[in-house]
NUFIDREN-197946 format. One line per 3 residues: number of its first residue (from 0); their letters; for each residue x, y, z of N, C-alpha, C. Coordinates in nm, 3 decimals. Layout:
<atoms>
NUM> A> X Y Z X Y Z X Y Z | ...
</atoms>
This chain:
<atoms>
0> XXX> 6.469 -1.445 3.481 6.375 -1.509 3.388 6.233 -1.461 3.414 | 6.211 -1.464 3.583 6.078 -1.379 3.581 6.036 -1.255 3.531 | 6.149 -1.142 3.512 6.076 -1.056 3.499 6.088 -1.050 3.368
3> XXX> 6.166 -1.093 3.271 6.179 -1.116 3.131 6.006 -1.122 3.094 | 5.976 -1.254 3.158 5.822 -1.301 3.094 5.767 -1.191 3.169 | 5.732 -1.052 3.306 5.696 -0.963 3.327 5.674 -0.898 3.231
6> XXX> 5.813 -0.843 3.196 5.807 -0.742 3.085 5.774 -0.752 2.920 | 5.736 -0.893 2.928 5.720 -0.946 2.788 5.538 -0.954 2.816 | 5.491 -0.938 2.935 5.346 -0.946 2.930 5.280 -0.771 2.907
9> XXX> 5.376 -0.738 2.954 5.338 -0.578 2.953 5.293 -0.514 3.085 | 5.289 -0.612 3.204 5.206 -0.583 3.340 5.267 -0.425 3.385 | 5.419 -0.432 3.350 5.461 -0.277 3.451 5.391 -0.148 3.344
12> XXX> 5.344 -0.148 3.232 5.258 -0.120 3.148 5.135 -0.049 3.177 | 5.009 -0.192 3.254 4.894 -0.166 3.271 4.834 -0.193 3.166 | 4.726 -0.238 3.143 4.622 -0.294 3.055 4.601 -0.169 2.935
15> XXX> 4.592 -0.212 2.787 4.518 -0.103 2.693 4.383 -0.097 2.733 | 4.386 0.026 2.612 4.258 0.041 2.581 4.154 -0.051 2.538 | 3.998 0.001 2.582 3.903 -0.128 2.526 3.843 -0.075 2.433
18> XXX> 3.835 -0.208 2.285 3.788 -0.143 2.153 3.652 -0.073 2.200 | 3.586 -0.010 2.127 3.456 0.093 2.157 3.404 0.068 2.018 | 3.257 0.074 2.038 3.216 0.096 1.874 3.206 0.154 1.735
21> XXX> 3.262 0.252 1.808 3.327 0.356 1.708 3.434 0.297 1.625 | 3.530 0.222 1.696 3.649 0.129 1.683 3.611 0.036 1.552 | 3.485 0.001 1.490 3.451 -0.106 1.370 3.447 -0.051 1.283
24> XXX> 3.538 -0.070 1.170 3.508 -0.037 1.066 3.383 -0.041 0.991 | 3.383 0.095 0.948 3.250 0.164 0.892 3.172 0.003 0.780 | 3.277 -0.019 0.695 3.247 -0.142 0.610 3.210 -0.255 0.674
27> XXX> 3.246 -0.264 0.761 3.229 -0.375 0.859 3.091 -0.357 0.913 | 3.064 -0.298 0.962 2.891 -0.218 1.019 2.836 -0.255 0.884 | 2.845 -0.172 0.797 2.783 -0.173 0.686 2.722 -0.290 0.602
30> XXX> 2.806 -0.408 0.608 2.822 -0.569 0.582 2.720 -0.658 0.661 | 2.705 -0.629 0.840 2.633 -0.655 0.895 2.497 -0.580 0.880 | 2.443 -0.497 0.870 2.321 -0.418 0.852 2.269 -0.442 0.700
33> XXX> 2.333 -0.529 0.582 2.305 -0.606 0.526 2.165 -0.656 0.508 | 2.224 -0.795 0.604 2.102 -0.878 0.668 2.001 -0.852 0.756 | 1.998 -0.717 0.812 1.906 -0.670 0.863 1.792 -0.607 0.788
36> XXX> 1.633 -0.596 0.812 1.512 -0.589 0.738 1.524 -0.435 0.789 | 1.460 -0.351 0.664 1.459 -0.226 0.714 1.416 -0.124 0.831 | 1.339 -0.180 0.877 1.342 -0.126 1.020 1.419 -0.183 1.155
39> XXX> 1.482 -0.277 1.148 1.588 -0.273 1.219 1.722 -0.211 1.182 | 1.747 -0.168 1.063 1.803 -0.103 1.029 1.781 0.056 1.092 | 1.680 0.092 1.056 1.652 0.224 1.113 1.694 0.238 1.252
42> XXX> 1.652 0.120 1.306 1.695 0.139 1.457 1.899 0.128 1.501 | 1.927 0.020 1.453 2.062 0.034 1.461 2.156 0.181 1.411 | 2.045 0.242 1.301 2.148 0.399 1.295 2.162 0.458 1.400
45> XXX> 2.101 0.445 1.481 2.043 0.573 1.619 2.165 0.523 1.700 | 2.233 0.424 1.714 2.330 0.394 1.795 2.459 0.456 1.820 | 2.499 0.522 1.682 2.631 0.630 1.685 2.631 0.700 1.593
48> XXX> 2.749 0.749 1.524 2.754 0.803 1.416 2.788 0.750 1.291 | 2.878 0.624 1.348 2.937 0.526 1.261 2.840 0.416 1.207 | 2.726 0.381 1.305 2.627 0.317 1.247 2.501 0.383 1.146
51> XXX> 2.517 0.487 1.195 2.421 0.577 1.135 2.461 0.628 0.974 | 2.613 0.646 0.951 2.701 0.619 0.856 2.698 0.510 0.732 | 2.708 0.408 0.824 2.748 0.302 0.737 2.601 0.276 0.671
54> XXX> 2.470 0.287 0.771 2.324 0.216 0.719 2.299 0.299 0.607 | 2.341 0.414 0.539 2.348 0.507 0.459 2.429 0.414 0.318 | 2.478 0.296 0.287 2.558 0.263 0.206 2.443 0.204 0.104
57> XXX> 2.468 0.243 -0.041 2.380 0.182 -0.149 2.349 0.068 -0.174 | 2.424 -0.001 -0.147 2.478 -0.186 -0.124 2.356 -0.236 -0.048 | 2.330 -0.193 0.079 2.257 -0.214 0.185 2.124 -0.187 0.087
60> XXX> 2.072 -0.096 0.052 1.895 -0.098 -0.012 1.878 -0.140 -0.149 | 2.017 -0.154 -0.230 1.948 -0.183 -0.339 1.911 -0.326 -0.379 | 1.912 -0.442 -0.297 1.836 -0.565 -0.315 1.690 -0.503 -0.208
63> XXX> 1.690 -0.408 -0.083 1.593 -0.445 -0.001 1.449 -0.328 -0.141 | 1.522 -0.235 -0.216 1.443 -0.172 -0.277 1.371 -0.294 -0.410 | 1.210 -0.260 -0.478 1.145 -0.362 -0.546 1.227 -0.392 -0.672
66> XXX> 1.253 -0.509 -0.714 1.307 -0.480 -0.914 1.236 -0.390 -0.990 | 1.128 -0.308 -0.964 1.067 -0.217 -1.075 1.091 -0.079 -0.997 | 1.163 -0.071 -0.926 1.179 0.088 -0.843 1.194 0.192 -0.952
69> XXX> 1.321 0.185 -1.092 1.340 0.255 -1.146 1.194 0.271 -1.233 | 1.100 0.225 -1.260 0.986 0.251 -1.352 0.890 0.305 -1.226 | 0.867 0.279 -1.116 0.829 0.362 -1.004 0.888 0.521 -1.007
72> XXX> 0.985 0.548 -1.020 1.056 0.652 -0.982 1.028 0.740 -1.131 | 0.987 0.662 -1.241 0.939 0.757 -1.398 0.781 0.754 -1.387 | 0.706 0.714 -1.304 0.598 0.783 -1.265 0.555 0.874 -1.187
75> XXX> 0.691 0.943 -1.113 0.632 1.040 -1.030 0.668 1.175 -1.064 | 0.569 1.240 -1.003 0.585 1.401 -1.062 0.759 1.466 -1.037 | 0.815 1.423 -0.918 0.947 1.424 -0.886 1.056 1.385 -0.963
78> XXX> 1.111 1.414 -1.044 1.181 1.305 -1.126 1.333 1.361 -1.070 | 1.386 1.425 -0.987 1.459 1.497 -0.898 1.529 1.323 -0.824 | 1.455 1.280 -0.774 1.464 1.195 -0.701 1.529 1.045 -0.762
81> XXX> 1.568 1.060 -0.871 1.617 0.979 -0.924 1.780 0.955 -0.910 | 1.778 1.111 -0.857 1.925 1.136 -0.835 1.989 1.117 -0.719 | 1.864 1.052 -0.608 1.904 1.083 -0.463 2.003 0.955 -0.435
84> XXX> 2.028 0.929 -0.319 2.079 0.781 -0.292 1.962 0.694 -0.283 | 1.995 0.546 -0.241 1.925 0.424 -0.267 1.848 0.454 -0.121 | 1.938 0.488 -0.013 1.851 0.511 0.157 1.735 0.601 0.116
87> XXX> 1.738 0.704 0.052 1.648 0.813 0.007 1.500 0.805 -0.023 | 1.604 0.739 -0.105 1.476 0.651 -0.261 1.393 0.562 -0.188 | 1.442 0.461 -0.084 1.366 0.373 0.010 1.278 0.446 0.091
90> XXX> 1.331 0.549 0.133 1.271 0.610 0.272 1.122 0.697 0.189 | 1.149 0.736 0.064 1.067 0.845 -0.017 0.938 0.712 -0.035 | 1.012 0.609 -0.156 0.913 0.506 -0.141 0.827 0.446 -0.079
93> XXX> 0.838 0.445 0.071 0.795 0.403 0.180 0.668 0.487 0.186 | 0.616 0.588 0.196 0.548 0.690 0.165 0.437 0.713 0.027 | 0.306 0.707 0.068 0.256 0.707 -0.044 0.278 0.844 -0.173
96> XXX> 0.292 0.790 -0.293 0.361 0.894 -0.382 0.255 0.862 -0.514 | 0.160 0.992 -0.511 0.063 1.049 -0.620 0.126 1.057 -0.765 | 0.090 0.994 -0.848 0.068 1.020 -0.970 -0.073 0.981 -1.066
99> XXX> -0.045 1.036 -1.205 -0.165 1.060 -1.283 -0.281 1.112 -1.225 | -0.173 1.256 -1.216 -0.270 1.414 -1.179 -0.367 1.331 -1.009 | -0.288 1.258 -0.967 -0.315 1.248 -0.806 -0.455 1.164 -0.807
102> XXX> -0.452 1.075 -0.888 -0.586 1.006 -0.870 -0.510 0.843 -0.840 | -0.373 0.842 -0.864 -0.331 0.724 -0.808 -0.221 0.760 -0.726 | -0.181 0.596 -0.658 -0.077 0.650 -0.548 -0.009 0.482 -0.532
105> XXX> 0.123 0.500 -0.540 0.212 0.395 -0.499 0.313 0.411 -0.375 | 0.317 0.292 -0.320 0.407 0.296 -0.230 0.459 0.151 -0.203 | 0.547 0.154 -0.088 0.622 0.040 -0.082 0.630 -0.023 0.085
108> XXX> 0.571 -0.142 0.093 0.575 -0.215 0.229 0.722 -0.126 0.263 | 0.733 -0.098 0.402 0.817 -0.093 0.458 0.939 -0.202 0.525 | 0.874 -0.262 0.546 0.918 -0.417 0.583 0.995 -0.486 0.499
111> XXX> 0.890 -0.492 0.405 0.899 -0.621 0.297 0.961 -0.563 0.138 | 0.932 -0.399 0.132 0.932 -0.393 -0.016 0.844 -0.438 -0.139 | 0.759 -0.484 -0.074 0.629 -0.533 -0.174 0.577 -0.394 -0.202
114> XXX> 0.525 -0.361 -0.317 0.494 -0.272 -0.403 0.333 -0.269 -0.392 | 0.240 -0.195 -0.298 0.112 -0.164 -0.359 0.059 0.002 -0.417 | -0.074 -0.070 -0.423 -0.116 0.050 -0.512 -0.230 0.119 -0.453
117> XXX> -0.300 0.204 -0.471 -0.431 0.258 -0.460 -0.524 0.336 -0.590 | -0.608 0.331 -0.656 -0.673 0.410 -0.717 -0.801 0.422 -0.731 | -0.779 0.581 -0.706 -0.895 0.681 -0.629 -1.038 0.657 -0.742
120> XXX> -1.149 0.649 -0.702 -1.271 0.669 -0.783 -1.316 0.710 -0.901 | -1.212 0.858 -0.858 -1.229 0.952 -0.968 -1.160 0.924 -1.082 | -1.078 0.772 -1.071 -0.999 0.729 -1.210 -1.108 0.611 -1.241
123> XXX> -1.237 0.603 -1.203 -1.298 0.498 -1.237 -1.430 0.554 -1.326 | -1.439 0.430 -1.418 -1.597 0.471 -1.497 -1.715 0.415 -1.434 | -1.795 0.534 -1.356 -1.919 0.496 -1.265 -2.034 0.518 -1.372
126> XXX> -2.106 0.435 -1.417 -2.227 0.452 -1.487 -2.373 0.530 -1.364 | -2.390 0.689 -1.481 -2.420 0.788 -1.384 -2.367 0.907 -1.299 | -2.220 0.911 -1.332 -2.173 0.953 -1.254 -2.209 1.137 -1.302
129> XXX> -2.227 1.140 -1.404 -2.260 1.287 -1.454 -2.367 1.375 -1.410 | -2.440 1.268 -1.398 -2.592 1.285 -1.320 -2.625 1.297 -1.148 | -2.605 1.409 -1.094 -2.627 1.461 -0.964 -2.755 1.389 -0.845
132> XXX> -2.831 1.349 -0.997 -2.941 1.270 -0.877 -2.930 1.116 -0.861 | -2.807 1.145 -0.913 -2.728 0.984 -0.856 -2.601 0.959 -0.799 | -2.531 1.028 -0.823 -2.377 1.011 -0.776 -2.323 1.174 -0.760
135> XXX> -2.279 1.182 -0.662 -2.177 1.315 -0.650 -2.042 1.264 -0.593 | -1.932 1.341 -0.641 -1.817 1.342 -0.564 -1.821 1.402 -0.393 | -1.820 1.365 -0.295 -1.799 1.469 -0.156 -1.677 1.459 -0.132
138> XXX> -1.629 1.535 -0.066 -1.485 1.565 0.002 -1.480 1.490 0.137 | -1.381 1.422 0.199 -1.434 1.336 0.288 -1.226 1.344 0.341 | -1.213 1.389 0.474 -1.057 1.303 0.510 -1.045 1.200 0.563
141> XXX> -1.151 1.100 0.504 -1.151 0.989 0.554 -1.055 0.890 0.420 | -1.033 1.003 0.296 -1.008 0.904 0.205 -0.877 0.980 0.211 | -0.772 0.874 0.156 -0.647 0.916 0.095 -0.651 1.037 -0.033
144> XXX> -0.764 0.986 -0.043 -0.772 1.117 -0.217 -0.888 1.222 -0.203 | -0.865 1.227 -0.037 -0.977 1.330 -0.008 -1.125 1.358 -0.073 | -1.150 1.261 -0.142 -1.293 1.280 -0.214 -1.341 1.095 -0.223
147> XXX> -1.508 1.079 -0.242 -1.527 0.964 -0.259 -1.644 1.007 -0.355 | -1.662 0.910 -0.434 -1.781 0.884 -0.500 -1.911 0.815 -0.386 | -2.049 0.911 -0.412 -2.180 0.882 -0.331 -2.255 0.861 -0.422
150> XXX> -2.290 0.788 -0.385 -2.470 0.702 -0.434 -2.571 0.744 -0.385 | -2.668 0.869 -0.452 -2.732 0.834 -0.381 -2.925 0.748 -0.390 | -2.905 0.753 -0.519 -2.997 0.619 -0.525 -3.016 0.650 -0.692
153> XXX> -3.000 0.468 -0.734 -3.013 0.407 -0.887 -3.052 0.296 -0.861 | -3.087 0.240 -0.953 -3.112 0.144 -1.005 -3.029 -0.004 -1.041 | -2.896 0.096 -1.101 -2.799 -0.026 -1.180 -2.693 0.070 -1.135
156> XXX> -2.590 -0.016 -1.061 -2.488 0.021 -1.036 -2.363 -0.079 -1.076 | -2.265 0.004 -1.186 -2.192 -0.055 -1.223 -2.044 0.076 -1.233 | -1.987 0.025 -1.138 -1.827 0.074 -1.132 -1.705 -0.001 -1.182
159> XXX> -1.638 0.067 -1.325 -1.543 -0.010 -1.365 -1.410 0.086 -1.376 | -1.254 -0.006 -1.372 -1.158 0.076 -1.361 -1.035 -0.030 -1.444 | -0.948 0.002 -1.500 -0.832 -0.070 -1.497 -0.701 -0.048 -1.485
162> XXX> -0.599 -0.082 -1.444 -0.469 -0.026 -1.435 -0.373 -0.090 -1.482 | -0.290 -0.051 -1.566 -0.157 -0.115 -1.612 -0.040 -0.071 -1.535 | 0.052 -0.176 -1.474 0.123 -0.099 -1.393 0.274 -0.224 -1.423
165> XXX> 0.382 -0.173 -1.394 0.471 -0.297 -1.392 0.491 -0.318 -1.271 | 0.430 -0.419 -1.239 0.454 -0.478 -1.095 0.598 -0.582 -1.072 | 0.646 -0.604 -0.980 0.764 -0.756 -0.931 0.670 -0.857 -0.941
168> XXX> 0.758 -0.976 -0.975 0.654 -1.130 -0.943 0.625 -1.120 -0.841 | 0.494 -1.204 -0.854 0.403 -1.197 -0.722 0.295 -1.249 -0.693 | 0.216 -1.269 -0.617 0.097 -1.313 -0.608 0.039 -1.192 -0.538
171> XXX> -0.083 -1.111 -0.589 -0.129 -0.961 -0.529 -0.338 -0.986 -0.520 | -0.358 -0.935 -0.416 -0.478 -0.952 -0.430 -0.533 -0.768 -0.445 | -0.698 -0.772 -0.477 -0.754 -0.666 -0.513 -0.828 -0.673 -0.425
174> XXX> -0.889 -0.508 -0.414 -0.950 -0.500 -0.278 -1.085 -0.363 -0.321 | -1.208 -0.351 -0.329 -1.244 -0.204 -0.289 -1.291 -0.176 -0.180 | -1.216 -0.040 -0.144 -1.266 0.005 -0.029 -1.440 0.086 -0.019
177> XXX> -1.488 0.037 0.042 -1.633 0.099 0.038 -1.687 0.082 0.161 | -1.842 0.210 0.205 -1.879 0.248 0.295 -2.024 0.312 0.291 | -2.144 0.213 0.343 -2.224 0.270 0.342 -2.257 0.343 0.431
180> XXX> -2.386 0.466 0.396 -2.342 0.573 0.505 -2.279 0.718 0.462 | -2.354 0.845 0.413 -2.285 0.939 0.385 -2.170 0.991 0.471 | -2.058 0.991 0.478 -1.970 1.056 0.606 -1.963 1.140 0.618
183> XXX> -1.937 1.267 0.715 -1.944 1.382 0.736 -1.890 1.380 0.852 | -1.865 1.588 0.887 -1.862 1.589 1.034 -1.947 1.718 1.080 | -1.996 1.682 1.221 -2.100 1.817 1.272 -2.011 1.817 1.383
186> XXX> -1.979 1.969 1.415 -1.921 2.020 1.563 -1.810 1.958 1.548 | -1.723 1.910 1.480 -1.596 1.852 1.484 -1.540 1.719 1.511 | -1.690 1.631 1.505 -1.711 1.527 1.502 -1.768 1.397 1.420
189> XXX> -1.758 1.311 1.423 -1.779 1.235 1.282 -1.914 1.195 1.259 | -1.982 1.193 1.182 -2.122 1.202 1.163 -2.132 1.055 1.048 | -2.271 0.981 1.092 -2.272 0.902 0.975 -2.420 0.936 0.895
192> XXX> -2.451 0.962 0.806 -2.618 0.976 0.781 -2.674 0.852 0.676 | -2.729 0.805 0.675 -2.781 0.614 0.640 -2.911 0.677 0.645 | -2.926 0.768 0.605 -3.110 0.794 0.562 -3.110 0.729 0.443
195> XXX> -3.030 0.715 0.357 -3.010 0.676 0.189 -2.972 0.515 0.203 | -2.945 0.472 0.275 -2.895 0.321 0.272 -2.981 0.263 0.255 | -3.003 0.179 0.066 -3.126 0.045 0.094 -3.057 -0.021 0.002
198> XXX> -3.150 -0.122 -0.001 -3.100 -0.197 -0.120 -3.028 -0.301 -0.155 | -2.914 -0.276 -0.046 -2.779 -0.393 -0.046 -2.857 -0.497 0.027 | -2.926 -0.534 0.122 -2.988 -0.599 0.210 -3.034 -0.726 0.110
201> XXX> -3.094 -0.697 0.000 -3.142 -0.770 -0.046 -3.100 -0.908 -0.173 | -2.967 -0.828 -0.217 -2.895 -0.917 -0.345 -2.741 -0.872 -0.328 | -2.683 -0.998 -0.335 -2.565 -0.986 -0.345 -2.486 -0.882 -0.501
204> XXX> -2.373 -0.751 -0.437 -2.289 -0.756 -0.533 -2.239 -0.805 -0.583 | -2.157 -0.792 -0.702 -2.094 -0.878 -0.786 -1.969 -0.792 -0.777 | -1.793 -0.834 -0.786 -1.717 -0.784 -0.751 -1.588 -0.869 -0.837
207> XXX> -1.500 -0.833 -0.972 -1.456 -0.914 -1.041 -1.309 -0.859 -1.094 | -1.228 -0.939 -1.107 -1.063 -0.902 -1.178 -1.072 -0.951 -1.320 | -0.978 -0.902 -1.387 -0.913 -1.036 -1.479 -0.813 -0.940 -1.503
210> XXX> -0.687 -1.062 -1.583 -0.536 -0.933 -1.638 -0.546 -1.034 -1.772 | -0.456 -0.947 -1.798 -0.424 -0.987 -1.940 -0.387 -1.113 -1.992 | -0.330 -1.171 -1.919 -0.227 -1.314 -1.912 -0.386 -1.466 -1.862
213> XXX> -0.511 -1.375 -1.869 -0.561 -1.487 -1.818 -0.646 -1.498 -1.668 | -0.584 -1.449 -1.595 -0.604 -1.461 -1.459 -0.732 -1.389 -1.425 | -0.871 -1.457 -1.360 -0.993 -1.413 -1.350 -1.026 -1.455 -1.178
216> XXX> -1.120 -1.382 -1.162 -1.139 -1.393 -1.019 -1.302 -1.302 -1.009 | -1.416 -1.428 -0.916 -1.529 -1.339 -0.946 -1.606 -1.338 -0.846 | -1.659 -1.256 -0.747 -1.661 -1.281 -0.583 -1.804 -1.213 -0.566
219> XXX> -1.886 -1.282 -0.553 -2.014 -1.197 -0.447 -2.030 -1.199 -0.314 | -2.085 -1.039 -0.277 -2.065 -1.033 -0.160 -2.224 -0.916 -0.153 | -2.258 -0.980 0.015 -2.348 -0.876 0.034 -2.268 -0.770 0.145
222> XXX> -2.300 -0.611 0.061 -2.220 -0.489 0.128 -2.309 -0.449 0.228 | -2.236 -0.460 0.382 -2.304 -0.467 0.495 -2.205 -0.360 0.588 | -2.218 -0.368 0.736 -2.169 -0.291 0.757 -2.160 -0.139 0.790
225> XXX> -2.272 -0.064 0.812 -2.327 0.080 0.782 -2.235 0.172 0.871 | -2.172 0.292 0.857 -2.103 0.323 0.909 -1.972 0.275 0.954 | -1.883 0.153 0.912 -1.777 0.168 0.887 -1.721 0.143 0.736
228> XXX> -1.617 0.154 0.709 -1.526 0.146 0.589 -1.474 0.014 0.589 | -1.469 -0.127 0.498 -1.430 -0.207 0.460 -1.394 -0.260 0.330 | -1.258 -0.360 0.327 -1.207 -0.358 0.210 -1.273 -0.457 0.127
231> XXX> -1.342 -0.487 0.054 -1.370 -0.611 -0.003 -1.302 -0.663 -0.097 | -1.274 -0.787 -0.061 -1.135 -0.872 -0.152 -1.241 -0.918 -0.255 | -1.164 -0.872 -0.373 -1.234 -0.897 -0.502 -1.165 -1.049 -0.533
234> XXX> -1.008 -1.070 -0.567 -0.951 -1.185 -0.558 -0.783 -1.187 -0.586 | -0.698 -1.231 -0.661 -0.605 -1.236 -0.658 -0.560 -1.260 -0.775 | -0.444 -1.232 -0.792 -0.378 -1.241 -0.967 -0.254 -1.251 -0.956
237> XXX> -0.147 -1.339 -1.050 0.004 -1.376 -1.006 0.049 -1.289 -1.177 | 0.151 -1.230 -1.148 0.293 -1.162 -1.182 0.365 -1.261 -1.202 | 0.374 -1.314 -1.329 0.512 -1.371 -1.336 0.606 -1.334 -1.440
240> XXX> 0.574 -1.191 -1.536 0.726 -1.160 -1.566 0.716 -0.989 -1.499 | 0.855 -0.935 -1.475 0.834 -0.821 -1.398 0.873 -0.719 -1.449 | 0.974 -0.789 -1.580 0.969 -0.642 -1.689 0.863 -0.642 -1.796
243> XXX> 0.751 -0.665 -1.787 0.643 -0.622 -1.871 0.491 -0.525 -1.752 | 0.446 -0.516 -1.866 0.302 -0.435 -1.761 0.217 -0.531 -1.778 | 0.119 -0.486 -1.605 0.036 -0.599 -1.623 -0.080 -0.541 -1.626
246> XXX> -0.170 -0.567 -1.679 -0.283 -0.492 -1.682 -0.393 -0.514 -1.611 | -0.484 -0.483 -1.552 -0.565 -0.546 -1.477 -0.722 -0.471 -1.457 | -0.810 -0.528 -1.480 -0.975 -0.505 -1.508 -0.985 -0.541 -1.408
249> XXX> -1.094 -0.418 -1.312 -1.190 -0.493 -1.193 -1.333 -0.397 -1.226 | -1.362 -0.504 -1.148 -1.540 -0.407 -1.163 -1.652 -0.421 -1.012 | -1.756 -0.332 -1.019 -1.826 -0.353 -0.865 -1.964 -0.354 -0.943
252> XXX> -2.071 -0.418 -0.972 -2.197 -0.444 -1.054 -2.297 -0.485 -0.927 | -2.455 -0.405 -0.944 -2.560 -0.432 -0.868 -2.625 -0.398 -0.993 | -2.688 -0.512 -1.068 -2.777 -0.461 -1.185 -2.903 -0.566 -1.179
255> XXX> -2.913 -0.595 -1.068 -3.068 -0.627 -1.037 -3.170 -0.516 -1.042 | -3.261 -0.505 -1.142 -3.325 -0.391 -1.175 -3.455 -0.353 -1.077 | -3.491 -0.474 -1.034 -3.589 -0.517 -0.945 -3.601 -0.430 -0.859
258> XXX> -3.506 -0.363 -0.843 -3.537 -0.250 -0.629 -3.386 -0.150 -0.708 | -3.396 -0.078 -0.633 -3.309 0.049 -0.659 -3.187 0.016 -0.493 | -3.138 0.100 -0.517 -2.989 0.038 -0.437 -2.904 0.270 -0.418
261> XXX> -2.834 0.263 -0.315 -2.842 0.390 -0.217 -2.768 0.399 -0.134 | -2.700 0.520 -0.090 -2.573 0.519 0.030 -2.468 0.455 0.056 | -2.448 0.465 -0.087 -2.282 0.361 -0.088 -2.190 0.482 -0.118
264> XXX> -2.028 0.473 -0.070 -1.959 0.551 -0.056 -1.824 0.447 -0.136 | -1.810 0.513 -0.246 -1.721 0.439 -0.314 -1.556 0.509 -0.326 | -1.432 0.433 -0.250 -1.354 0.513 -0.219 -1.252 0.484 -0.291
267> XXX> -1.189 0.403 -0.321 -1.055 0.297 -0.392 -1.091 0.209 -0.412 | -0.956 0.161 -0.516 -0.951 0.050 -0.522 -0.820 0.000 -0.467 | -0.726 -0.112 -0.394 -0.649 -0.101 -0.346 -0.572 -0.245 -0.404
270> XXX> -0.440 -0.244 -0.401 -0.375 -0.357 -0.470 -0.244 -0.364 -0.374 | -0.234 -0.514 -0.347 -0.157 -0.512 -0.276 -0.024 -0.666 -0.246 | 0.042 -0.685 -0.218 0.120 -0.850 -0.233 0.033 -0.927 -0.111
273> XXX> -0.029 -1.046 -0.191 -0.092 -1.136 -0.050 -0.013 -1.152 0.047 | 0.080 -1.179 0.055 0.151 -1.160 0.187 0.139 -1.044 0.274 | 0.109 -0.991 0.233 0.087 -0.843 0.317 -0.070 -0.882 0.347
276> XXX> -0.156 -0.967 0.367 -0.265 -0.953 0.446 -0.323 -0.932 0.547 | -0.233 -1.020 0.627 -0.246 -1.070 0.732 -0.157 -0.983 0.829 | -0.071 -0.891 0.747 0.017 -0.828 0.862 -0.046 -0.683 0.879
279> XXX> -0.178 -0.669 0.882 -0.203 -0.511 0.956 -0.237 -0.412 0.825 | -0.202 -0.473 0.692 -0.186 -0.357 0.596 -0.333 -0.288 0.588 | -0.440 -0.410 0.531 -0.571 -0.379 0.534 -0.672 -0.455 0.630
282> XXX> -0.752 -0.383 0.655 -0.864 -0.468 0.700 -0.926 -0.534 0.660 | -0.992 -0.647 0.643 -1.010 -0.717 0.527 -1.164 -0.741 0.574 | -1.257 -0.737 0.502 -1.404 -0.803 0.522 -1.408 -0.898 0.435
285> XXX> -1.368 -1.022 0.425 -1.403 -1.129 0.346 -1.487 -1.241 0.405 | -1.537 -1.227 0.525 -1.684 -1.330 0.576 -1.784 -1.332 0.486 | -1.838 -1.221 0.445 -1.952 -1.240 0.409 -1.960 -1.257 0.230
288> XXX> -1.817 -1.290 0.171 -1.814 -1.286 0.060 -1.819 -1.413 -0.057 | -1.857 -1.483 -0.118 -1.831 -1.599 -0.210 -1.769 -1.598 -0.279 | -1.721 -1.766 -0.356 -1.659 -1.705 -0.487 -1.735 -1.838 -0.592
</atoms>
C-alpha cells in the first residue's frame, strides 16, 4: 500500500519542471499590461521576449491612445503612419509632430494621453510685425520653432492668434511663452542683452481667451522676469463635445500709449489639459498675474 501511494506521488520520478516566464501565455501578459499606464508598460517589455511581444498588442493602446487620434494623424505631413500599429502610433504621438508648414506642433502626454498643443509666433498676427524698427523674427534654439518674435521698441503692442483644433473633453488651460531679454550666444555660451527692456515695469499686460461655445478668460499680468522664459497662464476653457472643432481666440495687448514698451521675446503659445500642470509639463508663472 505504501509504495502504491509512492508511486502515485511520483517521488521515484523526482520533482518537474518550474513554470518560467516564458511559460505565460502571450494573451495572458497581454491582458495584464492592459491596466498598466504607458510607461510601465515600456518597462515591463524589457523583461523577455514574450513580454515585449505581447505589450505590442492593439487592444492594449487603443483606449490608452486620445478619442481624436485619427483627426491627429490627418494633420500630419506623414499620412504613412496611419498604417502603422496602435504601439507605433502611441510611441510617434508621444513626440512633438509639426504641422501647417511647421508653425504648429501636437503631441501627446505620455502618461496620460492628454493631447497638447503649441503655436509658434510666426502663426500669429503681431501689429508691426512688417516693420524692422519694431519687431524682427531671430533664430533662437531656445524655441521649439527655432525662431521667436523680438520687440524691439513700440508703443502698442498687440499679439493675436487663433486655433481650431478637435480636441477630447476636457478642461485645457492657455499659456504664452515669453522672455524678456534678446537671447543669444557669444563663445558658445548663452548671452542675455536687456539693453531694450522697458516699459513692462510700469502697466500691467493684458492676456485673454475666448472659444466659440462661450468660454472667456481675461488675466493681467505684469511681464517680469529678465532673462528667463516663462509661461503665462492666460486661463482655461472646457471641451465638451469631442467630435466637433473648437476654436479658440487668445491675445497679448500693452496699448497704454503713454510710454513705449521693448525687449520682449515672443515665443508660443501653448495649450495644454489642466491636469497636466502640476506634473512638470510647464513652468508656470502665475504669481504675479490677476484675473
Amino acid at each position: 500500500m505504501g509504495a502504491n501511494a509512492s508511486s502515485l506521488l511520483g517521488d521515484s520520478e523526482g520533482p518537474g519542471p518550474r513554470p518560467k516566464l516564458e511559460d505565460i501565455p502571450e494573451s495572458c501578459i497581454a491582458l495584464v499590461l492592459s491596466y498598466l499606464d504607458p510607461p510601465e508598460i515600456a518597462k515591463m517589455a524589457r523583461v523577455n521576449r514574450a513580454f515585449r511581444a505581447a505589450s505590442s498588442a492593439d487592444f492594449i493602446w487603443d483606449p490608452k491612445l486620445p478619442s481624436n487620434f485619427s483627426y491627429i494623424l490627418s494633420k500630419l505631413p506623414d499620412q504613412g503612419l496611419r498604417d502603422k500599429g496602435r504601439t507605433e502610433i502611441y510611441a510617434r504621438l508621444c513626440r512633438p509632430n509639426t504641422f501647417d508648414d511647421g508653425t504648429k506642433e501636437v503631441w501627446i502626454d505620455k502618461r496620460t494621453g492628454g493631447v497638447c498643443l503649441a503655436i509658434s509666433s510666426k502663426a500669429m498676427t503681431i501689429t508691426g510685425i512688417d516693420d524692422r524698427r519694431y519687431w524682427n523674427h531671430i533664430p533662437t534654439d531656445e524655441s521649439r520653432f527655432e525662431t521667436v518674435a523680438y520687440l524691439q521698441q513700440i508703443w502698442w503692442v498687440e499679439v493675436d492668434g487663433e486655433m481650431e483644433f478637435q480636441l477630447p473633453k476636457g478642461t485645457y488651460s492657455l499659456f504664452f511663452r515669453l522672455h524678456l531679454g534678446k537671447v543669444g550666444k557669444r563663445l558658445g555660451r548663452r548671452v542675455c542683452n536687456s539693453e531694450n527692456v522697458h516699459g513692462w515695469e510700469l502697466k500691467p499686460a493684458q492676456f485673454q481667451l475666448t472659444t466659440q461655445n462661450g468660454h472667456r478668460a481675461v488675466t493681467r499680468c505684469m511681464i517680469q522676469n529678465v532673462g528667463n522664459w516663462a509661461n503665462y497662464h492666460v486661463g482655461e476653457f472646457v471641451v465638451e463635445d469631442s467630435n466637433s472643432l473648437t476654436k479658440i481666440k487668445y491675445s497679448l495687448t500693452q496699448i497704454d500709449c503713454t510710454h513705449t514698451k521693448g525687449g520682449l521675446c515672443v515665443d508660443s503659445v501653448l495649450i495644454c489639459p489642466s491636469s497636466s500642470e502640476g506634473k512638470g509639463m510647464f513652468s508656470v508663472d502665475a504669481e504675479a498675474c490677476t484675473k
